[in-house]
Backbone bond lengths (Angstrom), bond angles and torsions (degrees), N, CA, C in turn:
res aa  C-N    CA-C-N  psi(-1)  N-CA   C-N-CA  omega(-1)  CA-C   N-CA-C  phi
1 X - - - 1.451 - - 1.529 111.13 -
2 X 1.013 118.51 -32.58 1.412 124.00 -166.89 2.140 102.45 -82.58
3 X 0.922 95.60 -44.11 1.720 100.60 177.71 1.701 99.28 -54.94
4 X 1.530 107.61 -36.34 1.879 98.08 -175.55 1.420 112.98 -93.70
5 X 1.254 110.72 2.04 1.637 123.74 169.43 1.238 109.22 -81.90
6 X 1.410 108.98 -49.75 1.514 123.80 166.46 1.703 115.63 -52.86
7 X 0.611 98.30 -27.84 1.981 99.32 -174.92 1.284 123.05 -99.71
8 X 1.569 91.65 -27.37 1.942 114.73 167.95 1.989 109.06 -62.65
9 X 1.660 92.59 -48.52 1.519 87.00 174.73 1.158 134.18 -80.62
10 X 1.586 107.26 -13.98 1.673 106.36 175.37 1.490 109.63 -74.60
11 X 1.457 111.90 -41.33 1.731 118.00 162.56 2.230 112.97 -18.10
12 X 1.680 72.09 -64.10 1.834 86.10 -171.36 1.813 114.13 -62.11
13 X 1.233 79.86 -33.82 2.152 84.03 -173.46 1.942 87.85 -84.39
14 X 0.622 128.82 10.41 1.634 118.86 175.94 1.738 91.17 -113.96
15 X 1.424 130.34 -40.46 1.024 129.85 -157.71 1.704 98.42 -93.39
16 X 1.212 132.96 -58.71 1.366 122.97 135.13 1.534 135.87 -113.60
17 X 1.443 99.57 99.52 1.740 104.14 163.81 1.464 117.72 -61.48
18 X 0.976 139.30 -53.82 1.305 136.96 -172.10 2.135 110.36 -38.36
19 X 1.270 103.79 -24.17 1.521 115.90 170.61 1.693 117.70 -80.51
20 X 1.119 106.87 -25.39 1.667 130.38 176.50 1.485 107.91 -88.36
21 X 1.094 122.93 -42.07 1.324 110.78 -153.66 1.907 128.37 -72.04
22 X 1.413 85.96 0.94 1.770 92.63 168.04 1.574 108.31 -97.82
23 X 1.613 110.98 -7.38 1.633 99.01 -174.02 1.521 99.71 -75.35
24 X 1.100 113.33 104.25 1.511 116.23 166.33 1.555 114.70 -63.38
25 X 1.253 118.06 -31.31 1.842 111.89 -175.47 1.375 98.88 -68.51
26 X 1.731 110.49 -37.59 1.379 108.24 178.98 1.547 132.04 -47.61
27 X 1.387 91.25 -65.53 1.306 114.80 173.18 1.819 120.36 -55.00
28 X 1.685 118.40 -36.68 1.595 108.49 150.22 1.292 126.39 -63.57
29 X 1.181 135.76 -44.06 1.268 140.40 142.61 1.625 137.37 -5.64
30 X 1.439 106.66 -33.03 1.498 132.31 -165.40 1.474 88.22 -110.22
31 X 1.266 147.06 -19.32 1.242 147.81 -176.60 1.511 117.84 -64.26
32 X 1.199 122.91 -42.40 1.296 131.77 154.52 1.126 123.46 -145.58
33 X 1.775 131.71 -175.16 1.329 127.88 -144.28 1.602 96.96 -98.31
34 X 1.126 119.71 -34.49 1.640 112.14 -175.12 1.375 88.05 -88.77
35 X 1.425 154.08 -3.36 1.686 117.81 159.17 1.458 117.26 -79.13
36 X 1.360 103.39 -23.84 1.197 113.72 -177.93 1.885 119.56 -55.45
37 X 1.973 90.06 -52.14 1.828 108.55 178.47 1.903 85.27 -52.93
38 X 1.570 131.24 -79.48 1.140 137.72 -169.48 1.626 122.76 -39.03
39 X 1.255 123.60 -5.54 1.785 123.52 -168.51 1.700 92.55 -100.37
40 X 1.521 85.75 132.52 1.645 90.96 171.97 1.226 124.94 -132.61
41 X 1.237 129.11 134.54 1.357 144.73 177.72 1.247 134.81 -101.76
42 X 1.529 128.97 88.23 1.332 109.92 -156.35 1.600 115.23 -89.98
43 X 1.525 107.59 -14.71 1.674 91.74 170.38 1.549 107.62 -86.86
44 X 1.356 130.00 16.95 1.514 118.56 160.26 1.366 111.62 -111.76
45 X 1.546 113.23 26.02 1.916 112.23 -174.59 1.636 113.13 56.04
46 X 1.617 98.03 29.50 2.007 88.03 -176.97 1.430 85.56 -107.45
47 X 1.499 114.63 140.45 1.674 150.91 167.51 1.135 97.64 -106.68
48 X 1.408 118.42 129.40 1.972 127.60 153.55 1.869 85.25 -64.35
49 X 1.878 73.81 146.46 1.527 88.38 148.25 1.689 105.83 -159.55
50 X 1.413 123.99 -145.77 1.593 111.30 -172.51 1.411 94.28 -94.34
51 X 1.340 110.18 -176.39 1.715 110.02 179.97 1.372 120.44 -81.55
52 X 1.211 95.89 -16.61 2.054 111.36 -169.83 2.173 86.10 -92.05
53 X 0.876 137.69 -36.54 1.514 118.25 153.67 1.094 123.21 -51.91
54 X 0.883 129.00 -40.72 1.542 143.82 -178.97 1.320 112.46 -48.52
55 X 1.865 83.85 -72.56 1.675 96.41 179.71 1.897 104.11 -57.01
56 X 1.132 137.35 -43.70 1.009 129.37 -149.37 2.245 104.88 -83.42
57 X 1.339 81.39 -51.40 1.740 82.28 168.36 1.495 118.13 -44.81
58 X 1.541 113.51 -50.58 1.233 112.66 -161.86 1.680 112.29 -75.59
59 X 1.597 109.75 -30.49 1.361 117.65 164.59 1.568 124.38 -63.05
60 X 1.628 109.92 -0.47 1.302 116.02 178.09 1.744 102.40 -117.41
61 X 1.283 118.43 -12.10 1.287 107.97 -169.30 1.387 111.40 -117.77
62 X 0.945 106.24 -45.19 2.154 108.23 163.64 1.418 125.45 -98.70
63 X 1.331 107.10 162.14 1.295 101.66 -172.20 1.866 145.71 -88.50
64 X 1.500 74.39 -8.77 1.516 90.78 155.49 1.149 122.56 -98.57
65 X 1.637 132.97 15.06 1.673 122.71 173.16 1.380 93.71 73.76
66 X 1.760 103.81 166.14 1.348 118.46 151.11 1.886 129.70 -17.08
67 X 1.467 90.87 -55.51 1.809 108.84 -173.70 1.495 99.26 -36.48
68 X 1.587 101.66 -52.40 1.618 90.57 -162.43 2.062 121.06 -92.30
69 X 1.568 89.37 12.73 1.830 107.46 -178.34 1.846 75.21 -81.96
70 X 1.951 107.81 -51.85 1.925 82.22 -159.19 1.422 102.86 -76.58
71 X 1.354 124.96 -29.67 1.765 114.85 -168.25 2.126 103.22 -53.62
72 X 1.590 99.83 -41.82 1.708 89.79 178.72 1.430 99.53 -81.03
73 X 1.693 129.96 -10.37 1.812 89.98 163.25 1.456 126.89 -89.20
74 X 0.897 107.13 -5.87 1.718 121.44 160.12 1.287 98.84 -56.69
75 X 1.545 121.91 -75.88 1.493 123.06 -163.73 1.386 106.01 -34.84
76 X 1.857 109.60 -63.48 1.154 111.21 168.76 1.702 142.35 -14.95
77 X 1.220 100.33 -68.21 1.453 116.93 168.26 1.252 103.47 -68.94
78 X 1.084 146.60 -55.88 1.486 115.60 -167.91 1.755 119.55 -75.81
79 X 1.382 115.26 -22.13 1.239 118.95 155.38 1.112 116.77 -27.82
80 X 1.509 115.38 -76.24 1.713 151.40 177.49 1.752 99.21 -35.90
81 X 1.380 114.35 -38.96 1.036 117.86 -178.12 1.552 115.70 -81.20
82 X 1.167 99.23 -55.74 1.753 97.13 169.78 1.039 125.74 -36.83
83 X 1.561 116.41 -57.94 1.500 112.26 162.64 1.310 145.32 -66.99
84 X 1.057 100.77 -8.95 1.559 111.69 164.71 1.500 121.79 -68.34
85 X 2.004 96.65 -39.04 1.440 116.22 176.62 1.685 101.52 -52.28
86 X 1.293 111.27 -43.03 1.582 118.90 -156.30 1.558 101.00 -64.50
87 X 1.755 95.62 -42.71 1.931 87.78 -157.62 1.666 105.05 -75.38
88 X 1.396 127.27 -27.33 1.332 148.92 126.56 1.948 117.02 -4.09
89 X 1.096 111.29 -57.03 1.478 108.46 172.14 1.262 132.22 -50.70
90 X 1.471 124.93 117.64 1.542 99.72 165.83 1.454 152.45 -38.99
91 X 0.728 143.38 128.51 1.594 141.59 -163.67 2.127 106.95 -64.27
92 X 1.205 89.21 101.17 1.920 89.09 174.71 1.157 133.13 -17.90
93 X 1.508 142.45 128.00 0.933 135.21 -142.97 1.656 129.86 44.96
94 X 1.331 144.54 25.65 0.983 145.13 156.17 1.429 110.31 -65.30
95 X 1.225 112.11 -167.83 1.759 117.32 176.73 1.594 95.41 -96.29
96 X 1.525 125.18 -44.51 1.362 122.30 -179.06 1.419 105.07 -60.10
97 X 0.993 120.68 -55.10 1.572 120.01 177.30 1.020 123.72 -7.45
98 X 2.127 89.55 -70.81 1.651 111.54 -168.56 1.210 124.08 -72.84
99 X 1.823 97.85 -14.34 1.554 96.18 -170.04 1.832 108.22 -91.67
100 X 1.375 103.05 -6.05 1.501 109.32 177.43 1.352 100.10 -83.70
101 X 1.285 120.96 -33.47 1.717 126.76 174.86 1.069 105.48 -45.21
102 X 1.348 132.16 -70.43 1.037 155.84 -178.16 1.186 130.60 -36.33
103 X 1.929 96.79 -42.57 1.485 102.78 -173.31 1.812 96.06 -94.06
104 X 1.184 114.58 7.22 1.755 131.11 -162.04 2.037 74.83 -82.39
105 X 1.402 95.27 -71.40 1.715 109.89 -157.05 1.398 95.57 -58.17
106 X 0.985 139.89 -50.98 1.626 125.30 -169.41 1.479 120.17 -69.14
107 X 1.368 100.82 -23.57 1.579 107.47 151.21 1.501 129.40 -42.97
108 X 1.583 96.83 -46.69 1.519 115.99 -172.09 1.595 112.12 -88.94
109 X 1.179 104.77 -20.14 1.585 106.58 164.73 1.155 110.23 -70.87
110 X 1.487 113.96 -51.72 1.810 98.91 -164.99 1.930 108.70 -83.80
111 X 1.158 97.05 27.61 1.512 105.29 175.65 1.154 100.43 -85.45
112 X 1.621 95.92 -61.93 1.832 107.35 178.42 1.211 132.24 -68.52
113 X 1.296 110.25 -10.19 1.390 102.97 175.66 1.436 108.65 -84.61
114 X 1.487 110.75 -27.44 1.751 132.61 179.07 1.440 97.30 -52.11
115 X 1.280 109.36 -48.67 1.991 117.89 -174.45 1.432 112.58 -71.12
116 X 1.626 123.26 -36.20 1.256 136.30 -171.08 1.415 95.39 -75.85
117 X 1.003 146.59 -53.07 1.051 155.85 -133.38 2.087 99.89 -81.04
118 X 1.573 97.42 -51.87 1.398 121.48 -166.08 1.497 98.37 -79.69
119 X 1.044 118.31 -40.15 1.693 127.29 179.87 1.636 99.00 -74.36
120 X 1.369 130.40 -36.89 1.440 123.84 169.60 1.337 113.50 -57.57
121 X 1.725 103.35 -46.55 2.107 94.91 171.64 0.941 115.86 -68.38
122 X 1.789 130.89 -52.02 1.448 99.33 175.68 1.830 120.35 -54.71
123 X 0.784 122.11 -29.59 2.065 102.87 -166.45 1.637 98.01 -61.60
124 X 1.852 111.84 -48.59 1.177 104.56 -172.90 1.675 99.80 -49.67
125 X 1.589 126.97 -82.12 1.474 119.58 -175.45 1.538 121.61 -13.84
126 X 1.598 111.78 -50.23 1.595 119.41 -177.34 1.497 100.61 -55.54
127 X 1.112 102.66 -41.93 2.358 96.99 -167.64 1.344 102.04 -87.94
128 X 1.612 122.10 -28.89 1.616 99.90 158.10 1.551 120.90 -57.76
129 X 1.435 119.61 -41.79 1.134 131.95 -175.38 1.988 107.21 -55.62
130 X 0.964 102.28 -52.75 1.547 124.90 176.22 1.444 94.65 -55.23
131 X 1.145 124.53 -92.12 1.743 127.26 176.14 1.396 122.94 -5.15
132 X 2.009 108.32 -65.27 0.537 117.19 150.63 1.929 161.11 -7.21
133 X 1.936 86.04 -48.93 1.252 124.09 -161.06 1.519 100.11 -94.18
134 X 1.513 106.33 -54.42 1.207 121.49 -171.39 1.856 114.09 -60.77
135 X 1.348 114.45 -46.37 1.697 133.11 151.75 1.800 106.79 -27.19
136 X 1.179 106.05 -70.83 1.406 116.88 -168.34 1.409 110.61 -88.69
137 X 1.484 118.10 19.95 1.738 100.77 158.03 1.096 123.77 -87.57
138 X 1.495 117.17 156.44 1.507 120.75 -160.55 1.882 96.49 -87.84
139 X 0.868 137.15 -5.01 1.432 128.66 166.85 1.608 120.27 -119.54
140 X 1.572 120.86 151.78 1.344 116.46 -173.47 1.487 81.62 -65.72
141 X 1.575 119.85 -78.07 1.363 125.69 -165.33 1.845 119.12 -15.59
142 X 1.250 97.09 -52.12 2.302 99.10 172.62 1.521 92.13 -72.34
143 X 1.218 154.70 -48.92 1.328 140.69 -154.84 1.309 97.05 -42.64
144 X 1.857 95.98 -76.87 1.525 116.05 -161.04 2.037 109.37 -54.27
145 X 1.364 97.84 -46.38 1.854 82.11 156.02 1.195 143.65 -60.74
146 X 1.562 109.91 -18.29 1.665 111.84 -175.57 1.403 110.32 -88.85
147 X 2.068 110.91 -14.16 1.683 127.85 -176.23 1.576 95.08 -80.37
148 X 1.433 116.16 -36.56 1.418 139.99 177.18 1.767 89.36 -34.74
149 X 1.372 103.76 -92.65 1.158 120.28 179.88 1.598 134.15 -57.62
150 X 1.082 88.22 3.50 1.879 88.52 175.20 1.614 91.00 -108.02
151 X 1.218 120.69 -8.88 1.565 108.68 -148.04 1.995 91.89 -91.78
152 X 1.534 101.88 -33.01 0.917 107.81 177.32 1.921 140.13 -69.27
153 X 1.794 85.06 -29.81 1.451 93.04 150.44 1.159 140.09 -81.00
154 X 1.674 106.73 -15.52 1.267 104.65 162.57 2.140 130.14 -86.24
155 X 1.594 69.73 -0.56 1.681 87.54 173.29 1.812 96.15 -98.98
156 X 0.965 119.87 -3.64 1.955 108.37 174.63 1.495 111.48 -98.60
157 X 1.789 102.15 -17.16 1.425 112.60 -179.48 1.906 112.44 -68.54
158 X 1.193 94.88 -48.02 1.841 127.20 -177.71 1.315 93.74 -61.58
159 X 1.891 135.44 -42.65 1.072 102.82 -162.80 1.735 111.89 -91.24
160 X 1.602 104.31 -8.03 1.831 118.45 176.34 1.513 93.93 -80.82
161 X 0.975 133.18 37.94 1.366 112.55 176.80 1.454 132.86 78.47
162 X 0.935 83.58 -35.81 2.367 97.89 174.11 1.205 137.54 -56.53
163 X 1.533 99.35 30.33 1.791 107.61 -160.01 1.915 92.93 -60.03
164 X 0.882 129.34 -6.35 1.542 134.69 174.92 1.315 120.90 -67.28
165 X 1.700 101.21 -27.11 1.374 94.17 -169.19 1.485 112.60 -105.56
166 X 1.454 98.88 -2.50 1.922 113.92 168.34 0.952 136.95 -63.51
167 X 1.493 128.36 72.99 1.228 139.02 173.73 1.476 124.65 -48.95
168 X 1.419 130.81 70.05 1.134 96.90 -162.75 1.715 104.56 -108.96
169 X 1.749 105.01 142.59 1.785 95.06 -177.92 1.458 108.88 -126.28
170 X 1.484 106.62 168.89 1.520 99.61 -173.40 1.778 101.96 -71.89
171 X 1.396 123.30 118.77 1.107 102.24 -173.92 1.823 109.08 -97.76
172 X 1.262 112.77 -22.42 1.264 120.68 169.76 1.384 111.18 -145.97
173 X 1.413 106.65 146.57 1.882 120.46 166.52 1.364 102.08 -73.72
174 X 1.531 89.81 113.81 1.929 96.47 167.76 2.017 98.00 -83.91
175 X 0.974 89.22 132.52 1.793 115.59 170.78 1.778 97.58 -90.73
């Protein structure tokens, strides 16, 4: 009885933590698997016992075994945690708020600029690569189409703004 008392309440603290989250015995308890077998509750019929009971009752009485007593005390705890995170947050629009906002977004800038930066070497590499390509074709006729086509991405680059990223070189003397 006590293993399905036990599994009934981790259900509820996953289903609402915000009701759990001051039980501190609770919440050490959820920390690992033998405090968990050991925490006792007597107005929910929960008895400690060792962890190898635990494991063994619960592998005889539910249907997911043990695995799924620890996967919902995991759930548990991190629930427990979320809300704690929540009551923990600054209140919107404060000055702390904004300045965590803030320090949120400058995070996210220097991500992008980290990405912009790497996405600028590859295009340059691609139009060396292209250049490259265009030099070493075996017909005038593919040259002047492959100049065709570079000329144009570097004309789609110019019109997004990217005149930076337009490499453009003499790749052949027109006669």
């Amino acid at each position: 009885m006590s293993t399905q008392s036990l599994n009934k309440t981790l259900l509820e603290v996953i289903d609402k933590p915000e009701i759990w989250s001051e039980n501190h015995d609770l919440i050490d308890s959820l920390k690992s698997q033998s405090k968990l077998a050991k925490w006792v509750s007597l107005e929910r019929n929960i008895t400690g016992c060792s962890l190898n009971t635990l494991k063994s009752s619960a592998d005889k009485i539910l249907n997911d075994g043990f695995s799924g007593i620890d996967l919902r005390r995991i759930g548990a705890l991190e629930a427990i945690e979320q809300e704690v995170a929540k009551k923990l947050r600054p209140k919107p629009g404060t000055r702390i708020a904004l300045e965590a906002k803030a320090k949120e977004q400058a995070v996210k800038i220097s991500a992008l600029e980290a990405r912009n930066m790497t996405l600028t070497f590859f295009i340059r590499e691609l139009q060396s690569i292209a250049e490259n390509a265009i030099l070493s074709s075996a017909s005038k006729e593919s040259a002047v189409r492959h100049k065709r086509n570079l000329d144009v991405v570097h004309a789609k680059l110019s019109a997004c703004g990217e005149d930076s990223l337009v490499v453009i070189a003499e790749l052949f003397n027109e006669e």
